[in-house]
N, CA, C and O atoms as CSV, one atom per row, in Angstrom:
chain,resi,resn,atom,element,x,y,z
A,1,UNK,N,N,227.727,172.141,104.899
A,1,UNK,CA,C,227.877,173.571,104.621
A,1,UNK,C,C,229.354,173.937,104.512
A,1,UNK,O,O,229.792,174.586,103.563
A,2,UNK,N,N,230.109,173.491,105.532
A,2,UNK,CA,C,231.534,174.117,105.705
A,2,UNK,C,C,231.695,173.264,104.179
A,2,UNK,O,O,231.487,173.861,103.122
A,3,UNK,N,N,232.121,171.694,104.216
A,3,UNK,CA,C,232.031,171.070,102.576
A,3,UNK,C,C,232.300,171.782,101.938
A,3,UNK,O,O,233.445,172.196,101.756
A,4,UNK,N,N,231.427,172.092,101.469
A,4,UNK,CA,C,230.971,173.233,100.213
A,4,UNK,C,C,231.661,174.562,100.194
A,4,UNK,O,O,231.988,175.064,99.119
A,5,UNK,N,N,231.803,174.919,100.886
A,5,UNK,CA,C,232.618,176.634,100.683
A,5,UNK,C,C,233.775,176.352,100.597
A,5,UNK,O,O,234.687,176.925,99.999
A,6,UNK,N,N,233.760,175.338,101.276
A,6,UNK,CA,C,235.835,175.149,101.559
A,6,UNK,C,C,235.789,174.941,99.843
A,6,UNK,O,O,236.453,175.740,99.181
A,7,UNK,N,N,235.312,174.288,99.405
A,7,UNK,CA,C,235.188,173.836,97.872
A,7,UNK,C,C,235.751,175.233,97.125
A,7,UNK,O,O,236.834,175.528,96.620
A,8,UNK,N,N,234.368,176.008,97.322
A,8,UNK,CA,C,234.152,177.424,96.514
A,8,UNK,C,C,235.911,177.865,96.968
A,8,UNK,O,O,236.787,177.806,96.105
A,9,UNK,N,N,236.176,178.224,98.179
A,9,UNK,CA,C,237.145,179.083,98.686
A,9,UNK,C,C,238.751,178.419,97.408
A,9,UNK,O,O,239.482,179.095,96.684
A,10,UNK,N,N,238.715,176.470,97.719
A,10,UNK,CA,C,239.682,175.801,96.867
A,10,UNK,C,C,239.778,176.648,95.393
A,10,UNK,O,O,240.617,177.447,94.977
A,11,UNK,N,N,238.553,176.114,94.807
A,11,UNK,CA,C,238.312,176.950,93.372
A,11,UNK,C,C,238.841,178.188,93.057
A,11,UNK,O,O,239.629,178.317,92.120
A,12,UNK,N,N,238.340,179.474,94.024
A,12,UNK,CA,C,238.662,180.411,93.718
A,12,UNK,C,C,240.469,180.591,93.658
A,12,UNK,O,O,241.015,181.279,92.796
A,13,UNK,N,N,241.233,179.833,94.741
A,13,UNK,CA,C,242.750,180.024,94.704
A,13,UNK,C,C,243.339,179.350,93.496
A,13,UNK,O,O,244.216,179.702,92.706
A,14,UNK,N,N,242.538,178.198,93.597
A,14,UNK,CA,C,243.182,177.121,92.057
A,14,UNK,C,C,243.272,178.395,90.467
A,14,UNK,O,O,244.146,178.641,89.636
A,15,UNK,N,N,242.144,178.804,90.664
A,15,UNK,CA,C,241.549,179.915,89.184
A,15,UNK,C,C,242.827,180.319,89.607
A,15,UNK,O,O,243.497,179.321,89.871
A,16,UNK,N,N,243.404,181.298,89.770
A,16,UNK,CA,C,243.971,182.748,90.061
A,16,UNK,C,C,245.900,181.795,89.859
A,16,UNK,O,O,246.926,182.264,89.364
A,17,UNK,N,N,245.713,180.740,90.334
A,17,UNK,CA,C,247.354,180.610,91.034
A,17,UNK,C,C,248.037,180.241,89.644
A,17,UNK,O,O,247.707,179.306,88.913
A,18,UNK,N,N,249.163,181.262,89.404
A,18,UNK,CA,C,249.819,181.029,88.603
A,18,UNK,C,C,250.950,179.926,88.860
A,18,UNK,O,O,251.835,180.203,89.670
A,19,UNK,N,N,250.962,178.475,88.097
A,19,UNK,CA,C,252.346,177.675,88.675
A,19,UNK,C,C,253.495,177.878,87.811
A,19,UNK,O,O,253.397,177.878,86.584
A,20,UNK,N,N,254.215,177.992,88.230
A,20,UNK,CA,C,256.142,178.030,87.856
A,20,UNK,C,C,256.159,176.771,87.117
A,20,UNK,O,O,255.790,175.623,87.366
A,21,UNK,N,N,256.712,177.361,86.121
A,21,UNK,CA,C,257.145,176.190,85.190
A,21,UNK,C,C,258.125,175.600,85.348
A,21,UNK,O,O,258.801,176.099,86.248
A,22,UNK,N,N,258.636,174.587,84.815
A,22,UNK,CA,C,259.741,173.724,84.959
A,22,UNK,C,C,259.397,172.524,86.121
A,22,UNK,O,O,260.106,171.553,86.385
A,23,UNK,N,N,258.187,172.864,86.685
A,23,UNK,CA,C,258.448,171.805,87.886
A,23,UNK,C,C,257.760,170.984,87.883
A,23,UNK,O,O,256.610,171.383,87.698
A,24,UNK,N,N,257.883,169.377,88.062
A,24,UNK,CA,C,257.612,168.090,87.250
A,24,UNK,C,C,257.208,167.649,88.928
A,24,UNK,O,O,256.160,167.004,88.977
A,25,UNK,N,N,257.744,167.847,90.032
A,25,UNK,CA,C,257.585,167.062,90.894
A,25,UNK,C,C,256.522,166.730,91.974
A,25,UNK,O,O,256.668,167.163,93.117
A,26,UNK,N,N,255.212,165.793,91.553
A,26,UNK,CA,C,253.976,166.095,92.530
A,26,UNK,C,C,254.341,165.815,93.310
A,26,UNK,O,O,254.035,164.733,92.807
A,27,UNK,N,N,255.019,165.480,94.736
A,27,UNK,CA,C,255.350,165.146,95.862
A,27,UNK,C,C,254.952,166.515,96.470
A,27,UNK,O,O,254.202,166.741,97.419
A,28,UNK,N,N,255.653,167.380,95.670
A,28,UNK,CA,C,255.801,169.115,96.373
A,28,UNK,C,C,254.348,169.557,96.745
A,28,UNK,O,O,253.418,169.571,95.939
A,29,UNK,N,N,254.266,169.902,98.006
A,29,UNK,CA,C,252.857,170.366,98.263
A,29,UNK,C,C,253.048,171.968,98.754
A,29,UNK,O,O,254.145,172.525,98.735
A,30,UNK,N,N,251.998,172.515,99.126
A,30,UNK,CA,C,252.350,174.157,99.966
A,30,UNK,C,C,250.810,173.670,100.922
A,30,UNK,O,O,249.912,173.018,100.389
A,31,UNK,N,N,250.773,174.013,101.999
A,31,UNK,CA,C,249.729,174.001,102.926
A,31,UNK,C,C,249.377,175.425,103.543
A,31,UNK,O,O,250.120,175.940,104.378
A,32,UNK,N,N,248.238,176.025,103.107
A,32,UNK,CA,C,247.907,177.185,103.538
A,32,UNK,C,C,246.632,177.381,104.342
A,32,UNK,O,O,245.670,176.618,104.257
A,33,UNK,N,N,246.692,178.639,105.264
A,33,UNK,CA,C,245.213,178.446,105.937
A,33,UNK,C,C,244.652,180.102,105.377
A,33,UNK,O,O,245.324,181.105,105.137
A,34,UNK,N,N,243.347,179.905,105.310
A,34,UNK,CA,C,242.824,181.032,104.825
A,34,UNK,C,C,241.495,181.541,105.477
A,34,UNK,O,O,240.600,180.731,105.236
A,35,UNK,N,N,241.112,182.471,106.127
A,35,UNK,CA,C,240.329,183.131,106.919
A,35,UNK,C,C,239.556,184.031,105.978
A,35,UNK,O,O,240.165,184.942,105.416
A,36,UNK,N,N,237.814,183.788,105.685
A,36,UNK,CA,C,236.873,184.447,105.072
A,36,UNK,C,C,236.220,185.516,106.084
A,36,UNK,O,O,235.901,185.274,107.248
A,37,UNK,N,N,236.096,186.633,105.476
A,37,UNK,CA,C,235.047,187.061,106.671
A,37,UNK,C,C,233.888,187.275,106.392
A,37,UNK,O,O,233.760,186.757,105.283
A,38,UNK,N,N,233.289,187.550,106.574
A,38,UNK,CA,C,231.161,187.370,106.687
A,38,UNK,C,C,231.515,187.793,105.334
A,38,UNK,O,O,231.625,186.951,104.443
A,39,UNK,N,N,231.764,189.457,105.044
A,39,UNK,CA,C,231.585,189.801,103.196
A,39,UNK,C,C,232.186,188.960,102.420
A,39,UNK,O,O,231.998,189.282,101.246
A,40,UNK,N,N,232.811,188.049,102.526
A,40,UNK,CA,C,233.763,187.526,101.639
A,40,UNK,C,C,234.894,188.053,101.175
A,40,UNK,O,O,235.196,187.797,100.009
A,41,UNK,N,N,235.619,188.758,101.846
A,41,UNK,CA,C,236.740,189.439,101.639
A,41,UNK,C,C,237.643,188.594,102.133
A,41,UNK,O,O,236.938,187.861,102.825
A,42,UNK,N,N,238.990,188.125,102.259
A,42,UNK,CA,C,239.967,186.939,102.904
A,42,UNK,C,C,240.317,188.152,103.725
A,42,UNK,O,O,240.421,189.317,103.343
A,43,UNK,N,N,240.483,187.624,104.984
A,43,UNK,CA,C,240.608,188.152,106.089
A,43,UNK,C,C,241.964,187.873,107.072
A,43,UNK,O,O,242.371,188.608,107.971
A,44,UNK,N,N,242.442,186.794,106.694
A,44,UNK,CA,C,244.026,186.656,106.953
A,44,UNK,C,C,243.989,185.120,105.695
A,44,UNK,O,O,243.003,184.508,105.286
A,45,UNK,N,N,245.490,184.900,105.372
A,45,UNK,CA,C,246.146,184.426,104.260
A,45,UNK,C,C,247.259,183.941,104.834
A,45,UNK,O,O,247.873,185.008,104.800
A,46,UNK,N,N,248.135,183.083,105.410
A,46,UNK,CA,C,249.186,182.490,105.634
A,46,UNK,C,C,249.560,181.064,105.220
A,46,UNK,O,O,248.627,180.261,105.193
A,47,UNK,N,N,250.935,180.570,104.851
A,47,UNK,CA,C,251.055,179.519,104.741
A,47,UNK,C,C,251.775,179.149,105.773
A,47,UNK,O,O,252.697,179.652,106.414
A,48,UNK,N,N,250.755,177.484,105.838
A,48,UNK,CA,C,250.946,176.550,107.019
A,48,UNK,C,C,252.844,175.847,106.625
A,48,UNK,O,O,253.785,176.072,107.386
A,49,UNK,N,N,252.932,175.283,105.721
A,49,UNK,CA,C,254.116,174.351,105.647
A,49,UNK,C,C,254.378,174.809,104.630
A,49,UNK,O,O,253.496,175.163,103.847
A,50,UNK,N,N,255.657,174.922,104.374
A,50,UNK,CA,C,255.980,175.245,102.655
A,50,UNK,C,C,256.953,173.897,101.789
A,50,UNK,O,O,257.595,173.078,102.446
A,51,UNK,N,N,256.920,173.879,100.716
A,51,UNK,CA,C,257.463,172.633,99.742
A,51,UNK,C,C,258.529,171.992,100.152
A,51,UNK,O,O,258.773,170.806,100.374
A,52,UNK,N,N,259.545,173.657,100.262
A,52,UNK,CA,C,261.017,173.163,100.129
A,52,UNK,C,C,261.158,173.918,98.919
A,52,UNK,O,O,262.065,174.746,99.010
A,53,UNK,N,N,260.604,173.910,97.892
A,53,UNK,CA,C,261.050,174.077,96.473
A,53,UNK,C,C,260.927,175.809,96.316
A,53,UNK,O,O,259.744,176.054,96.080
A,54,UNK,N,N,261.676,176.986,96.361
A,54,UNK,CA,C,261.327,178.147,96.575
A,54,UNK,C,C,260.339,179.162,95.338
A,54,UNK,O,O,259.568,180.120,95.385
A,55,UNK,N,N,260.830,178.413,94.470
A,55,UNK,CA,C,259.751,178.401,93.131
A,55,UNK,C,C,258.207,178.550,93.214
A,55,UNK,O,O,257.408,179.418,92.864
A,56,UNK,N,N,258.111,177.168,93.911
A,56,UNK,CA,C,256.775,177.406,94.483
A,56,UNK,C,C,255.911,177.752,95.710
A,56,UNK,O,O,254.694,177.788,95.894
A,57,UNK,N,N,257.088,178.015,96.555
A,57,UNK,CA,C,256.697,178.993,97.551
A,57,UNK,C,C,256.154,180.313,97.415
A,57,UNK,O,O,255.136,180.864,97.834
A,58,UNK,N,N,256.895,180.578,96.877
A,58,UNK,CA,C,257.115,182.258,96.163
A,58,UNK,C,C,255.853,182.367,95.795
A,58,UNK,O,O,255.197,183.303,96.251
A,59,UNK,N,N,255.102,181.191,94.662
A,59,UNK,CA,C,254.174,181.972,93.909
A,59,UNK,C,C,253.140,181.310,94.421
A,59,UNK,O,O,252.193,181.205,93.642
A,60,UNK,N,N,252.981,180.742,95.658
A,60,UNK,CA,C,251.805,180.834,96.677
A,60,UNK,C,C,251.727,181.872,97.324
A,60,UNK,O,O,250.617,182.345,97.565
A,61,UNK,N,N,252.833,182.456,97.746
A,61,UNK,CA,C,252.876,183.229,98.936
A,61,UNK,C,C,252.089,184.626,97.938
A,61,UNK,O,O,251.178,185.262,98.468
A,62,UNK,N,N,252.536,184.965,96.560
A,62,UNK,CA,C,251.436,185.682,95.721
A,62,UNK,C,C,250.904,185.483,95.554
A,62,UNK,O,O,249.925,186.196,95.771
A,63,UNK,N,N,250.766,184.331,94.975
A,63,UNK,CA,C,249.055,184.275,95.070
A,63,UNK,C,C,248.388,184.535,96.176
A,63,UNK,O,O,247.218,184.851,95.958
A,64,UNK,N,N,248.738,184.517,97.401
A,64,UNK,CA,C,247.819,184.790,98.832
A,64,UNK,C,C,247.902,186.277,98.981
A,64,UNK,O,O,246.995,186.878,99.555
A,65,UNK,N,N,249.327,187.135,98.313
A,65,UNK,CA,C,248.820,188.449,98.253
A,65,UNK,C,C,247.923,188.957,97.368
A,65,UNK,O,O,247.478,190.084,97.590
A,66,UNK,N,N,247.521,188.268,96.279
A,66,UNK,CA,C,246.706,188.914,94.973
A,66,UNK,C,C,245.240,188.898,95.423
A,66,UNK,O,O,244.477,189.796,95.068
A,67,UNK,N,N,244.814,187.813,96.257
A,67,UNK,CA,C,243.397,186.937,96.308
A,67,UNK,C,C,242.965,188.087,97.368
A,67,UNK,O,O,243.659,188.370,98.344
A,68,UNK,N,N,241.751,188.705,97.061
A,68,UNK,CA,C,241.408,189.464,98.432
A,68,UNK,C,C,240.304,189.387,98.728
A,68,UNK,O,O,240.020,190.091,99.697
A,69,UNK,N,N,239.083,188.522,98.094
A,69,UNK,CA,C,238.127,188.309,98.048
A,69,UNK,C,C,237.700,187.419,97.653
A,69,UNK,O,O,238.393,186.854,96.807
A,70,UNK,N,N,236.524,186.858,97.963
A,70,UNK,CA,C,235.961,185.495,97.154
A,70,UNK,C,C,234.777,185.816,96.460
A,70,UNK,O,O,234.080,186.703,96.953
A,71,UNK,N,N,234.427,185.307,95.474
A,71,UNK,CA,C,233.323,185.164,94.581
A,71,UNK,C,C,232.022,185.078,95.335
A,71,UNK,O,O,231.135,185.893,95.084
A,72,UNK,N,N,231.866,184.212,96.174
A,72,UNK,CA,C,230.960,184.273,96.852
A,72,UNK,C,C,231.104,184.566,98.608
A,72,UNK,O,O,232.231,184.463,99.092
A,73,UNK,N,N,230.202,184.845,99.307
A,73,UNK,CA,C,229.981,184.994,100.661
A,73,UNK,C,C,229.932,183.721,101.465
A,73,UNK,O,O,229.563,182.599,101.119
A,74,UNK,N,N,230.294,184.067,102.380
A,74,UNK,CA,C,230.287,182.505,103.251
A,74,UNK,C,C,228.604,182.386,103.406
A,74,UNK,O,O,227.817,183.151,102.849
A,75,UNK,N,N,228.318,181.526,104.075
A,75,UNK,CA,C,227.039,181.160,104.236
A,75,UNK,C,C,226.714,181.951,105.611
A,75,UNK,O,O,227.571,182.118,106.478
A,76,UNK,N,N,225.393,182.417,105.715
A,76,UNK,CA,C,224.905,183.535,106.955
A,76,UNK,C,C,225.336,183.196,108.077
A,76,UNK,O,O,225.720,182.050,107.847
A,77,UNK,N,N,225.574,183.427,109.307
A,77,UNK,CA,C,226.007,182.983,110.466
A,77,UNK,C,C,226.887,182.097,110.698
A,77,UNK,O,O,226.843,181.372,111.693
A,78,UNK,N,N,228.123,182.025,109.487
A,78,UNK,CA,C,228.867,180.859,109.545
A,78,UNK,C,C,229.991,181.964,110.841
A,78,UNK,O,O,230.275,183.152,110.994
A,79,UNK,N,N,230.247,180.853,111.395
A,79,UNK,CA,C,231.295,180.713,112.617
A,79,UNK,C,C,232.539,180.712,112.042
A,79,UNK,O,O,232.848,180.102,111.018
A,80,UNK,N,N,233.634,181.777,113.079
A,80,UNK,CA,C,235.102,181.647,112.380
A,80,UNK,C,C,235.557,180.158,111.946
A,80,UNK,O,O,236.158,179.899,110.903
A,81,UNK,N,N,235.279,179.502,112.641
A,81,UNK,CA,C,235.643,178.262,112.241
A,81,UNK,C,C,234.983,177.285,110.933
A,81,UNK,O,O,235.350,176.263,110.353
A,82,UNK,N,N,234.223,177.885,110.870
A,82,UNK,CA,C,233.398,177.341,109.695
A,82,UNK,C,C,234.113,178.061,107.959
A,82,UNK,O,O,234.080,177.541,106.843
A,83,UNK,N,N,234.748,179.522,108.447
A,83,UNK,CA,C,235.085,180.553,107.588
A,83,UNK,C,C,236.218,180.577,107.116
A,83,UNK,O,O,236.629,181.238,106.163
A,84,UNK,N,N,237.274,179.169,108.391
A,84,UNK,CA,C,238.853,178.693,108.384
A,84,UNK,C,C,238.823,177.418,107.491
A,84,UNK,O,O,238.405,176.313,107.836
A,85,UNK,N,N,239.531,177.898,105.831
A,85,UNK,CA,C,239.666,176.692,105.402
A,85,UNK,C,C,241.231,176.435,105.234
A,85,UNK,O,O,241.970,177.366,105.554
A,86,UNK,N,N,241.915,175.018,104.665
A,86,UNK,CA,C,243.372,174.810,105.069
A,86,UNK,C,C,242.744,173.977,103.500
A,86,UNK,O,O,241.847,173.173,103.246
A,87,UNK,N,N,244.003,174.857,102.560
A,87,UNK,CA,C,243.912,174.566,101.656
A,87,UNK,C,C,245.325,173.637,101.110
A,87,UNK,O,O,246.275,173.741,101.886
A,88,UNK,N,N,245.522,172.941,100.145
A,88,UNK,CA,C,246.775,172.707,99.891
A,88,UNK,C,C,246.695,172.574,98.307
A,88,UNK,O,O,245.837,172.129,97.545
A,89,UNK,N,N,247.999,173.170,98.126
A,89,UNK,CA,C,248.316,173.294,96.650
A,89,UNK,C,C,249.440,172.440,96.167
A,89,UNK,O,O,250.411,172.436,96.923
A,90,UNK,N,N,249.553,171.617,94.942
A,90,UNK,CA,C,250.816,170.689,94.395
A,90,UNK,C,C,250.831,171.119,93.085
A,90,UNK,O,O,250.005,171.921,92.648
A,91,UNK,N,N,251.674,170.659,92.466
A,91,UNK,CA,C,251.698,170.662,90.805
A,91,UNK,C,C,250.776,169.643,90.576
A,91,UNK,O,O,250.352,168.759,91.320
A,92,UNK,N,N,250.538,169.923,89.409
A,92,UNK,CA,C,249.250,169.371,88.505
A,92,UNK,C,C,250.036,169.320,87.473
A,92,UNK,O,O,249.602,168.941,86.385
């Protein structure tokens, strides 16, 4: 169950995140944690570790202000912890 949403929750940030151009280097990661609540609204948004590279800090850290909801609902009686996913983003 958790699997699977963390999936949905990945998807929905991947859609939305605009990446900065110019940047060639997959090493660069951003590590974020993201809190659903029962409606599916994101309920807290922070990043865990950031790149180094401020380029792409920046346009995680918007993207975590833009995202305020998810497409779908968590699953019924899912537990905060079930609702905490830790996502990570690189260039592609």
């Amino acid at each position: 169950m958790r699997g699977n949403y963390a999936r949905t929750v990945q998807a929905a940030y991947d859609k939305r995140w605009i990446q900065p151009s110019g940047l060639s280097d997959r090493q660069l990661r951003v590590q974020v944690e993201v809190i659903i609540a029962l409606n599916g609204s994101v309920q807290s948004a922070r990043i865990l570790k950031v790149s180094g590279n401020r380029a792409l800090d920046q346009s995680i850290q918007a993207l975590l202000d833009r995202v305020k909801k998810m497409p779908e609902r968590p699953p019924s009686g899912s537990s905060i912890d079930d609702r905490t996913v830790v996502l990570n983003f690189n260039i592609k």
